[in-house]
N, C-alpha and C positions, 0 to 999 in steps of 0.2 A: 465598792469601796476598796475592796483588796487590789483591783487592777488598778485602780488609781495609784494605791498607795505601790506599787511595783516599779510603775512609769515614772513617778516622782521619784523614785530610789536612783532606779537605773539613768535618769536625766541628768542625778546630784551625779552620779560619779562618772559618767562621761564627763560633764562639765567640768569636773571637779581634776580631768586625768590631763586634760588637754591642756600641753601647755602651750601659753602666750608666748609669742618670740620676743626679742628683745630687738633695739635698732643694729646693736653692733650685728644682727644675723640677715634682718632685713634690709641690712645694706646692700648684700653682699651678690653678686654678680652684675650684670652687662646693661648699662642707664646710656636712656637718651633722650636729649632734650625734645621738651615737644610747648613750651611756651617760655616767654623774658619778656619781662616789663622792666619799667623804669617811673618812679615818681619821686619828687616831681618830672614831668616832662623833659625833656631834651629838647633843645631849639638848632637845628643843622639848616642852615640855609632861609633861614625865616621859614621852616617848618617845624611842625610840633610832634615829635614822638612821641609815643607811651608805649609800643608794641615792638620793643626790638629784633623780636623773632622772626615777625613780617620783615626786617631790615635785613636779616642774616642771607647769605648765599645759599644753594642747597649744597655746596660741596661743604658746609658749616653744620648744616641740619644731618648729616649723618655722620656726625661723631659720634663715639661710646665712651661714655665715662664706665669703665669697669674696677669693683672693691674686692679686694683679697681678702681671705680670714687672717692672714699673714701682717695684717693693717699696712700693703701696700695696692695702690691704686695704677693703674694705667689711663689715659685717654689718648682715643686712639683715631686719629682722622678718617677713618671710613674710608668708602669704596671711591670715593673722589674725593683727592686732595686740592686746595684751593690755591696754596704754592708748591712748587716741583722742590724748592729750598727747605721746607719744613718736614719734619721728621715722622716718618709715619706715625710715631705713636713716642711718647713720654710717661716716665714711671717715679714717682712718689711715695709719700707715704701719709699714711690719715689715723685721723684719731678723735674719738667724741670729747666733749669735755661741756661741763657742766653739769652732772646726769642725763648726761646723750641730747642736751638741746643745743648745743653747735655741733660744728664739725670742721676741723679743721686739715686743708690739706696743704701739704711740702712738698715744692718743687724744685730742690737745687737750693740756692739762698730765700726765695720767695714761698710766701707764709699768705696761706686767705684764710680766715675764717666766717663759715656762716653760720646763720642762725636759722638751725632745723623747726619747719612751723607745722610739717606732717611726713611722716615715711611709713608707707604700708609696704605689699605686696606687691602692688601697682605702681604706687607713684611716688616719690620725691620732692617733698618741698622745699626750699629754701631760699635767703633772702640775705643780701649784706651791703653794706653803706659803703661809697665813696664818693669822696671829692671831686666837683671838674675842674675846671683850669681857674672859672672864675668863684671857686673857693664855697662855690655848690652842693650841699651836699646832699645825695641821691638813693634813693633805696632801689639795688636793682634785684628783684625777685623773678627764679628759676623755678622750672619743672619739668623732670625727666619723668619718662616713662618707663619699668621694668622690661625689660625684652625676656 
């Protein structure tokens, strides 16, 4: 009973010492996507999407979305860029809001925010709504992966 009672001691204050990170920490270094959907669906060509990822080029799939403690962000087109006119890489700035369940990032005059549905160590969730042409409106949900 006494070793019992030790391991239970020493388990409370491990448990007890370790702290939980928060998102503004878990945000923070080198993301890439690795899944994009969209629903409802997209209709291009009397085709039905849902997998926009499948859609993407690969010079698109090795962007880095990279987060500063500074609360400035980069993305950065990767080892293949998809136009020779677009700029290696663009810098913003981010910021959580709502007790860390968006995230909003600024680029110049333009403004997204999304809605944060998971962020660990690994992965990146998020999700934000827009309009199409014919006045549709679409939830297109993101997932990076931590590098």
């Amino acid at each position: 009973m006494k070793y019992f009672a030790t391991i239970l001691t020493l388990t409370i204050l491990i448990t007890s010492c370790t702290k939980e990170k928060i998102k503004s920490e878990l945000i923070l270094g080198d993301w890439q996507i690795n899944a994009l959907t969209v629903d409802p669906p997209q209709v291009v060509n009397n085709i039905i999407i849902t997998n926009l990822y499948a859609q993407m080029e690969d010079c698109d799939k090795d962007n880095t979305l990279s987060f500063f403690d500074n609360k400035t962000y980069k993305a950065d087109e990767g080892a293949t860029n998809c136009d020779s006119l677009d700029p290696q890489n663009i810098s913003g700035n981010w910021m959580f809001l709502n007790n860390e369940t968006e995230l909003r990032l600024i680029y110049q005059s333009d403004t997204i925010v999304y809605n944060v549905i998971d962020l660990d160590e690994e992965l990146l969730k998020m999700n934000y709504s827009q309009r199409d042409s014919n006045n549709i409106m679409h939830t297109l949900s993101v997932t990076f992966e931590h590098l």
